[in-house]
C-alpha positions as protocol buffer text, in pm:
chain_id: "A"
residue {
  index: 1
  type: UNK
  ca { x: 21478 y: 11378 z: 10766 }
}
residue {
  index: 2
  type: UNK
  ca { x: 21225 y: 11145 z: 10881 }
}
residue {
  index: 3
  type: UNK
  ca { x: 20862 y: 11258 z: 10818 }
}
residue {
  index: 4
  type: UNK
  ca { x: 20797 y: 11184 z: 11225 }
}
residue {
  index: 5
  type: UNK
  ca { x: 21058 y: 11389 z: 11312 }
}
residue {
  index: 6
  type: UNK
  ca { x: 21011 y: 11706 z: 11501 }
}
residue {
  index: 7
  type: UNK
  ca { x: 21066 y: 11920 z: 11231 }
}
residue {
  index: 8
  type: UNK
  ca { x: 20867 y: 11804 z: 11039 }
}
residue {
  index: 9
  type: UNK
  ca { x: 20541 y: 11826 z: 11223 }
}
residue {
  index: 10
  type: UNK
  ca { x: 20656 y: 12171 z: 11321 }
}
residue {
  index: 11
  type: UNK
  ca { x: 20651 y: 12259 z: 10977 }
}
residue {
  index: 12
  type: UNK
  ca { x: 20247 y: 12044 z: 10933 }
}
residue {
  index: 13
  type: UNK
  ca { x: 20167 y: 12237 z: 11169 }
}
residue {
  index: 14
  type: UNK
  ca { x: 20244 y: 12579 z: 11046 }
}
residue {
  index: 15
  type: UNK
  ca { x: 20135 y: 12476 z: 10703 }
}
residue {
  index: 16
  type: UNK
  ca { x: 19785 y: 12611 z: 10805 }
}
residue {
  index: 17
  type: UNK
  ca { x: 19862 y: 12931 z: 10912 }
}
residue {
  index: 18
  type: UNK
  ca { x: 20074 y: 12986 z: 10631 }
}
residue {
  index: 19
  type: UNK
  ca { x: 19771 y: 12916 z: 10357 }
}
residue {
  index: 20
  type: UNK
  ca { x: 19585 y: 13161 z: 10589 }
}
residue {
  index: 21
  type: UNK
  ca { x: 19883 y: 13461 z: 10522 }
}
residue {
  index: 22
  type: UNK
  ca { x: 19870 y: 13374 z: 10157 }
}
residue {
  index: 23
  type: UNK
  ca { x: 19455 y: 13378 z: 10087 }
}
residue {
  index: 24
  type: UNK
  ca { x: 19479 y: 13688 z: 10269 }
}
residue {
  index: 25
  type: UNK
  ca { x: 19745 y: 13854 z: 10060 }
}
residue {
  index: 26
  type: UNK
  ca { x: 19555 y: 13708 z: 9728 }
}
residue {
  index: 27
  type: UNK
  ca { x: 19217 y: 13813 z: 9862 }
}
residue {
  index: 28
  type: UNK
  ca { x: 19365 y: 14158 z: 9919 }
}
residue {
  index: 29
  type: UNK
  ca { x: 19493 y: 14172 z: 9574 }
}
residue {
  index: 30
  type: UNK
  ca { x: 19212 y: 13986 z: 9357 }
}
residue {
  index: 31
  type: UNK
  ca { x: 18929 y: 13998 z: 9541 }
}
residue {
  index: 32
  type: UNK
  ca { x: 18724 y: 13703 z: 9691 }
}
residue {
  index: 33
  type: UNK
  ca { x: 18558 y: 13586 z: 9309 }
}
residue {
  index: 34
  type: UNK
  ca { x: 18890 y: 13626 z: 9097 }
}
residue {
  index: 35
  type: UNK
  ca { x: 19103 y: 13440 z: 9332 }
}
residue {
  index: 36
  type: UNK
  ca { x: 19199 y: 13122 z: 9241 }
}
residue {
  index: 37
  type: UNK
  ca { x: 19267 y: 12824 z: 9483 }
}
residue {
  index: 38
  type: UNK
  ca { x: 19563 y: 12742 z: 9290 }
}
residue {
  index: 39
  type: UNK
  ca { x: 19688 y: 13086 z: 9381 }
}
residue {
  index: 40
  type: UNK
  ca { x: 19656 y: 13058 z: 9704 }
}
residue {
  index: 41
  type: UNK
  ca { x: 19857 y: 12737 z: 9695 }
}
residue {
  index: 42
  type: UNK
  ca { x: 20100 y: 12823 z: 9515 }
}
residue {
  index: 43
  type: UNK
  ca { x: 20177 y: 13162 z: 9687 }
}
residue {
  index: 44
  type: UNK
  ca { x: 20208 y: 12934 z: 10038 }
}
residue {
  index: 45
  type: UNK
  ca { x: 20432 y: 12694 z: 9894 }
}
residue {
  index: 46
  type: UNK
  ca { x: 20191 y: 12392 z: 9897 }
}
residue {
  index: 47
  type: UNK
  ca { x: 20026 y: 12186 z: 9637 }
}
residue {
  index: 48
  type: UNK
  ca { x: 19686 y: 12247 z: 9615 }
}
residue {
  index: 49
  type: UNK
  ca { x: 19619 y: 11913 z: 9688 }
}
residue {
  index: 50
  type: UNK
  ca { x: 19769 y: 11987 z: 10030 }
}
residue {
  index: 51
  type: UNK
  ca { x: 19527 y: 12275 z: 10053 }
}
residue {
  index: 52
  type: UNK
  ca { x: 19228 y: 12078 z: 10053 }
}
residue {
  index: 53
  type: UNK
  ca { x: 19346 y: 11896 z: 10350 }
}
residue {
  index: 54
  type: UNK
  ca { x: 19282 y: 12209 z: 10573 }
}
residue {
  index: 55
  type: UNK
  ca { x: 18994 y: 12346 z: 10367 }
}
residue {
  index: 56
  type: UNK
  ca { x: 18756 y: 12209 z: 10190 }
}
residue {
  index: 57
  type: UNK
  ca { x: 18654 y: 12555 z: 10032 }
}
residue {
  index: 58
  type: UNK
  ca { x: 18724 y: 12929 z: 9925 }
}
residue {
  index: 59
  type: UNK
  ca { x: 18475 y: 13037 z: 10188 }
}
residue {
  index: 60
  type: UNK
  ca { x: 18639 y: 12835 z: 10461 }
}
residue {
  index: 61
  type: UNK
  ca { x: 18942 y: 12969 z: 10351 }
}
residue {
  index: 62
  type: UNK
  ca { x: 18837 y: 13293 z: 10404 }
}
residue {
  index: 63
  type: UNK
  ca { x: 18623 y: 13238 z: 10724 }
}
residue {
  index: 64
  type: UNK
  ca { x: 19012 y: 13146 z: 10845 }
}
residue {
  index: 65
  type: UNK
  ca { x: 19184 y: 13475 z: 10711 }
}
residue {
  index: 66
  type: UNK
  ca { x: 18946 y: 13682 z: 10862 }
}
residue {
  index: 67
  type: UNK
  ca { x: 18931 y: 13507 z: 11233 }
}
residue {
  index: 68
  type: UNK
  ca { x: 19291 y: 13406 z: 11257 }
}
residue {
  index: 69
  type: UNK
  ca { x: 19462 y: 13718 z: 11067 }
}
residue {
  index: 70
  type: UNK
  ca { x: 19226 y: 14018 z: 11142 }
}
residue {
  index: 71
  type: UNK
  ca { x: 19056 y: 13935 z: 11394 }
}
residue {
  index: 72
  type: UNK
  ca { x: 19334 y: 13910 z: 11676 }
}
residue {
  index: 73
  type: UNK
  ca { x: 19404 y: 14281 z: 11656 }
}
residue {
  index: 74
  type: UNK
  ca { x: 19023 y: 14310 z: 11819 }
}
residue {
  index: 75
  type: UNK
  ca { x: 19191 y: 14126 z: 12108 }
}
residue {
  index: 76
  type: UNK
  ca { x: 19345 y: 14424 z: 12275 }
}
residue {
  index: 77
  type: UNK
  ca { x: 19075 y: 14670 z: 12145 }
}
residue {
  index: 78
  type: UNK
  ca { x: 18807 y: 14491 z: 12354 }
}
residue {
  index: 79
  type: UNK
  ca { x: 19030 y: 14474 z: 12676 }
}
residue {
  index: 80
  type: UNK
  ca { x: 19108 y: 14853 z: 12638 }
}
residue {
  index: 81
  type: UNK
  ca { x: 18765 y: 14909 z: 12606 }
}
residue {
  index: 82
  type: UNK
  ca { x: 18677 y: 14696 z: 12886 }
}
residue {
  index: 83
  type: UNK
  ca { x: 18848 y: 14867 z: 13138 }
}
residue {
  index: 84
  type: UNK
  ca { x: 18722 y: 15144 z: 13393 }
}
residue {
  index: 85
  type: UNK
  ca { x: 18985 y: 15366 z: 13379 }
}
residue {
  index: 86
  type: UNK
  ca { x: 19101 y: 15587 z: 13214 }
}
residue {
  index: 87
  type: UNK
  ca { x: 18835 y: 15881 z: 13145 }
}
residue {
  index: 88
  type: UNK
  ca { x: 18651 y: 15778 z: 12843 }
}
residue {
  index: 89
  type: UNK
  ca { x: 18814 y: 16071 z: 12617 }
}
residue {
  index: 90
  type: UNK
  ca { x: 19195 y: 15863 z: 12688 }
}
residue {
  index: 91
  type: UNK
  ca { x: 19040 y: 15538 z: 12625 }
}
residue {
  index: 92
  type: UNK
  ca { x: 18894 y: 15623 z: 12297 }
}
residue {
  index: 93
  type: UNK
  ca { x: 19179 y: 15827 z: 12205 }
}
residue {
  index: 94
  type: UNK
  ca { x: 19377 y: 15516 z: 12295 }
}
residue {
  index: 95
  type: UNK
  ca { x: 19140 y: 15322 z: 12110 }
}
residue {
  index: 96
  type: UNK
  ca { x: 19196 y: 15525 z: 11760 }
}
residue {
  index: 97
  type: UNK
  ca { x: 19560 y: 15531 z: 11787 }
}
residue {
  index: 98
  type: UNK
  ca { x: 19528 y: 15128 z: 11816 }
}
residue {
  index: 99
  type: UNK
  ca { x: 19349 y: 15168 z: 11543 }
}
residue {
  index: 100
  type: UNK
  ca { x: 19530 y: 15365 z: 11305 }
}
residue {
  index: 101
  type: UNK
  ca { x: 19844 y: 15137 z: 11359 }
}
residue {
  index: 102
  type: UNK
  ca { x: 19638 y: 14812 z: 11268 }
}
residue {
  index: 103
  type: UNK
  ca { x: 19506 y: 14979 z: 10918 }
}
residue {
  index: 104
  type: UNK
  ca { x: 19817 y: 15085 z: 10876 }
}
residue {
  index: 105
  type: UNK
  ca { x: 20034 y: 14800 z: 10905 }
}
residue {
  index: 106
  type: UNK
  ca { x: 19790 y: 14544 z: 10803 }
}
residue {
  index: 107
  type: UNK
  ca { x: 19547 y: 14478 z: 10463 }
}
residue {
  index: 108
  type: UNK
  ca { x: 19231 y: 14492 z: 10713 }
}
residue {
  index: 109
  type: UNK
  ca { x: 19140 y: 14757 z: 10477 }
}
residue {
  index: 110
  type: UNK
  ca { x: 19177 y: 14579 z: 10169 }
}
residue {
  index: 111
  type: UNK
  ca { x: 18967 y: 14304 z: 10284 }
}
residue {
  index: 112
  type: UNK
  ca { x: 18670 y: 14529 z: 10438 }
}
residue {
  index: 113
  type: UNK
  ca { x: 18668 y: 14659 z: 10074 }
}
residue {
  index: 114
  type: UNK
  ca { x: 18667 y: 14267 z: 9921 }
}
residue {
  index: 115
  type: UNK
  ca { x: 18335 y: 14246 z: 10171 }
}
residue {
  index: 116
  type: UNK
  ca { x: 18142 y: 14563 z: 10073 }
}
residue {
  index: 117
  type: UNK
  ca { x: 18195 y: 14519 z: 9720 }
}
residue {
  index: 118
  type: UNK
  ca { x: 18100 y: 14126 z: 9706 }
}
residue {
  index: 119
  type: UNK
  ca { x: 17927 y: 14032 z: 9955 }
}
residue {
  index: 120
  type: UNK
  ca { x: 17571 y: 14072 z: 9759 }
}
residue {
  index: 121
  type: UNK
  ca { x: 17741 y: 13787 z: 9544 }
}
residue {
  index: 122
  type: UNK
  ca { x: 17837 y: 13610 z: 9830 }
}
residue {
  index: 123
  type: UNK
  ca { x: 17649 y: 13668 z: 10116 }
}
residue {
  index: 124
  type: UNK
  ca { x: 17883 y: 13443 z: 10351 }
}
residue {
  index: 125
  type: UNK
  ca { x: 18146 y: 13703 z: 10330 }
}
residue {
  index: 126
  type: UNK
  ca { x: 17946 y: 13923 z: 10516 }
}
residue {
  index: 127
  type: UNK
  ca { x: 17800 y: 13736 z: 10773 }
}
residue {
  index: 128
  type: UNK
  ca { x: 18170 y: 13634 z: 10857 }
}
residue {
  index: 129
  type: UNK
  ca { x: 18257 y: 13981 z: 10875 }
}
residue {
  index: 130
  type: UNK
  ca { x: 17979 y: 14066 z: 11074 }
}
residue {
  index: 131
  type: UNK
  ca { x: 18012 y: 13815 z: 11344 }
}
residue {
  index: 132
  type: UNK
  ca { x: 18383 y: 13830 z: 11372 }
}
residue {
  index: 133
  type: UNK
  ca { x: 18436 y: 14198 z: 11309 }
}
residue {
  index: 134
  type: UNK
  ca { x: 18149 y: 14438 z: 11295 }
}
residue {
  index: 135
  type: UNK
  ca { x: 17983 y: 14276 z: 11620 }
}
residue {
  index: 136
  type: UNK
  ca { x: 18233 y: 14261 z: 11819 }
}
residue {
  index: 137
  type: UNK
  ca { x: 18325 y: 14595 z: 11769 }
}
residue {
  index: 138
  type: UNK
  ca { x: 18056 y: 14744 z: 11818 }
}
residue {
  index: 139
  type: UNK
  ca { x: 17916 y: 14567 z: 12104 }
}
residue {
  index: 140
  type: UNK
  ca { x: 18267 y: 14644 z: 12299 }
}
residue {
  index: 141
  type: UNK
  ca { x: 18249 y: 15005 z: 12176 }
}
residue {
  index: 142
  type: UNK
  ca { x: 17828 y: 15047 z: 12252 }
}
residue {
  index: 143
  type: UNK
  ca { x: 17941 y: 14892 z: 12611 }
}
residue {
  index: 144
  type: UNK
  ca { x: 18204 y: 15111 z: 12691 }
}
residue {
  index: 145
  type: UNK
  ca { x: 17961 y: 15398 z: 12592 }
}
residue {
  index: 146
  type: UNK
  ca { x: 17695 y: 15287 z: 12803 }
}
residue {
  index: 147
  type: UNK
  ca { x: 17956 y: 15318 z: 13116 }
}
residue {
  index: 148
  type: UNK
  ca { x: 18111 y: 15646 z: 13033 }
}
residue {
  index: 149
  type: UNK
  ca { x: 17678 y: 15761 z: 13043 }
}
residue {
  index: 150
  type: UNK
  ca { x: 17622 y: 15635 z: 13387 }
}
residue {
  index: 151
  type: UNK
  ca { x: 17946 y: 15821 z: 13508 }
}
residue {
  index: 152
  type: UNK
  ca { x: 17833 y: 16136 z: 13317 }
}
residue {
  index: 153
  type: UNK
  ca { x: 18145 y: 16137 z: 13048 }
}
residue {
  index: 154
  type: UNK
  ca { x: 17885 y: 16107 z: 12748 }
}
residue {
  index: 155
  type: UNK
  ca { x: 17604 y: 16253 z: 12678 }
}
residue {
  index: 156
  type: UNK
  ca { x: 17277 y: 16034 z: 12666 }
}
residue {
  index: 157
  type: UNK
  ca { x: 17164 y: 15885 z: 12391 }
}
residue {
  index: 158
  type: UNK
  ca { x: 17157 y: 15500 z: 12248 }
}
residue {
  index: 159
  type: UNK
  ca { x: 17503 y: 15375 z: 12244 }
}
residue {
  index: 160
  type: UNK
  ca { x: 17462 y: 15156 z: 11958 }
}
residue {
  index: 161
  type: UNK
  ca { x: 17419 y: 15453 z: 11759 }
}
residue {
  index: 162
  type: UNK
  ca { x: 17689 y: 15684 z: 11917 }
}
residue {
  index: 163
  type: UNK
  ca { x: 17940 y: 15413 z: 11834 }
}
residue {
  index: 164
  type: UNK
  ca { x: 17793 y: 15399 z: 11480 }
}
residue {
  index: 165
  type: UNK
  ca { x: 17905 y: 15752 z: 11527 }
}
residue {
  index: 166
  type: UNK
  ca { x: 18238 y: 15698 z: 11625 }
}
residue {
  index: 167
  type: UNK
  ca { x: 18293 y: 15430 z: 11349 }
}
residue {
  index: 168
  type: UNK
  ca { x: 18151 y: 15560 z: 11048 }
}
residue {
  index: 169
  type: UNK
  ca { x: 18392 y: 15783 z: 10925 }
}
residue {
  index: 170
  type: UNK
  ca { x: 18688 y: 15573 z: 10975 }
}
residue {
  index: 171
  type: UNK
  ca { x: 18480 y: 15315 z: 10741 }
}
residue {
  index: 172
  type: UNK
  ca { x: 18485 y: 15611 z: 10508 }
}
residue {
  index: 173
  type: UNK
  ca { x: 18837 y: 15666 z: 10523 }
}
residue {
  index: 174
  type: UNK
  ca { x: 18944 y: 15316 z: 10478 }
}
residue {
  index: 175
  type: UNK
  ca { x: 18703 y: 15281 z: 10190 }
}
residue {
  index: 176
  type: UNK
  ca { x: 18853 y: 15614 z: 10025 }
}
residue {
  index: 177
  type: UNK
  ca { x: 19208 y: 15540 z: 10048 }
}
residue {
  index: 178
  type: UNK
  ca { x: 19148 y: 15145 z: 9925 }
}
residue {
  index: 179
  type: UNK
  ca { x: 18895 y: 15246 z: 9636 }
}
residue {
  index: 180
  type: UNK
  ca { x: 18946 y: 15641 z: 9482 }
}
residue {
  index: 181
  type: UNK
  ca { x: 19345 y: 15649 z: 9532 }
}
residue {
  index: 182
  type: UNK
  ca { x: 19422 y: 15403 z: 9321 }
}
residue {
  index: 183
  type: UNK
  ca { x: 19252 y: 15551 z: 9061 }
}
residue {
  index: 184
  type: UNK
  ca { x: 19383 y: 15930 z: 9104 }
}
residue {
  index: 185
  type: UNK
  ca { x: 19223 y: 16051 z: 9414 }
}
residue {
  index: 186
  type: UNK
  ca { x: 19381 y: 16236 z: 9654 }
}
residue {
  index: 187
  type: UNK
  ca { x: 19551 y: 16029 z: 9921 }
}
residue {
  index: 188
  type: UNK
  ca { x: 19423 y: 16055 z: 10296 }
}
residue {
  index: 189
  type: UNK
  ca { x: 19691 y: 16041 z: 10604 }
}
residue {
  index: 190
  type: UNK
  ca { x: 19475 y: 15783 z: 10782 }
}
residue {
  index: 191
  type: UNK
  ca { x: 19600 y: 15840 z: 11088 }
}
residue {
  index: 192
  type: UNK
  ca { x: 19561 y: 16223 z: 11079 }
}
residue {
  index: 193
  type: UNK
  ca { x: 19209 y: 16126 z: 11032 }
}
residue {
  index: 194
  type: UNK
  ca { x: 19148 y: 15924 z: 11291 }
}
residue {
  index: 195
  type: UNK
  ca { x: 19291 y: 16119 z: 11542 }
}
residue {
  index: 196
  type: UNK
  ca { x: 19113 y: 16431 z: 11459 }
}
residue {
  index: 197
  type: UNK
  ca { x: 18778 y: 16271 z: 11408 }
}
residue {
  index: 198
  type: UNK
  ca { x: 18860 y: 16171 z: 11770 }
}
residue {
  index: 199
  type: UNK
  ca { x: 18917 y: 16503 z: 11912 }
}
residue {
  index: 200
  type: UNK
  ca { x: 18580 y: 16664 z: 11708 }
}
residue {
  index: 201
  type: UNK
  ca { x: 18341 y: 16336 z: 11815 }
}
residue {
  index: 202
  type: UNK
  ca { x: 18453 y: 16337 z: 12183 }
}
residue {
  index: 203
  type: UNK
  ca { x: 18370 y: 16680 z: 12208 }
}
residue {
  index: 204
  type: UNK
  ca { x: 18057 y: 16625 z: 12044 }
}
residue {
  index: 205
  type: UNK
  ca { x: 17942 y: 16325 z: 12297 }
}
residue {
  index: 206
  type: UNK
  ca { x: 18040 y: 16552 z: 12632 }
}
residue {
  index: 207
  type: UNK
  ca { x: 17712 y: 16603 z: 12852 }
}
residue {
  index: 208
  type: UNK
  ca { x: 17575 y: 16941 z: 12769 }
}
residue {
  index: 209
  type: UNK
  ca { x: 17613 y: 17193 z: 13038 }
}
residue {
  index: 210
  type: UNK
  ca { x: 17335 y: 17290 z: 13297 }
}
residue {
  index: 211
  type: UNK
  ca { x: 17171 y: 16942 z: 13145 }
}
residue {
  index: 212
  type: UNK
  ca { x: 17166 y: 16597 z: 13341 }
}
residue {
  index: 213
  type: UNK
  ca { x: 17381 y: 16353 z: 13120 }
}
């Protein structure tokens, strides 16, 4: 097979997004300071030579995993949360149950755990996160808030905070089942979770009656 031939820049081409699927899987086991480069290569079927031709470091590496392999499945949370309609109780419950599946099916978990627990080592990590992640989230979820207030779904209050509200014990969960099971801890049914934290914080946020919302 010549090295111009179709196939093989097909398979060039994919060679990035294939070192991106293994850092994340060797992140998710290791950690961000334990895992080794050669790992990473290794576990993506390249030389690690051929690594440095995408990435010239651990932190670019990582910047990749987390904006090409976690944060996609934001993609279709911020359009759900964009939208009008439904009610705001069927879009967040909506919402959650996207939700759920991604943490389920994915090691999003695993790496929001790498972040908390080494990000004071390497601050970079964090911001990352932040920007591609956290903000995101919470400025689609704060916005969507902010709506459902002016059409009197919510209760008022600062949105920002309200989706801290909303988010905060599904950070707990995650951080439970990826940190105290493994060691003994009861297991959580993350889903369960979600959904009923759902139910319990939406009635918490409806307008109170006999006030203005």
């Amino acid at each position: 097979m010549q090295a111009g031939s179709p196939k093989w820049r097909r398979r060039s081409e994919a060679r990035p997004g294939e070192i991106v699927q293994a850092a994340l899987e060797v992140f998710a086991e290791k950690g961000f300071a334990a895992a080794k480069l050669d790992e990473i290569a290794a576990k993506a079927g390249v030389s690690k030579g051929a690594l440095y031709l995408y990435f010239e470091t651990k932190e670019d590496i990582f910047r990749a995993v987390v904006r090409e392999a976690v944060a996609p499945n934001l993609d279709m949370v911020e359009a759900v949360l964009a939208r009008e309609e439904p009610p705001f109780p069927d879009l967040m419950r909506g919402m959650f149950e996207h939700l759920s599946q991604v943490i389920e099916t994915t090691r999003l978990g695993a790496v929001a755990k790498l972040v908390i627990g080494e990000s004071r080592n390497f601050p970079e990590l964090a911001r990352v996160w932040h920007d591609e992640i956290v903000s995101r989230a919470l400025t689609a979820l704060s916005k969507a808030l902010a709506r459902a207030q002016m059409r009197g779904e919510v209760r008022t209050g600062d949105p920002r905070l309200q989706a801290f509200s909303l988010m905060g014990p599904i950070l707990m969960g995650v951080i439970w089942q990826e940190t105290f099971t493994p060691v003994g801890a009861p297991a959580l049914n993350l889903r369960i979770l979600i959904l009923q934290h759902a139910d319990t914080v939406l009635s918490g946020l409806k307008p109170r009656v006999g006030v203005r919302p």
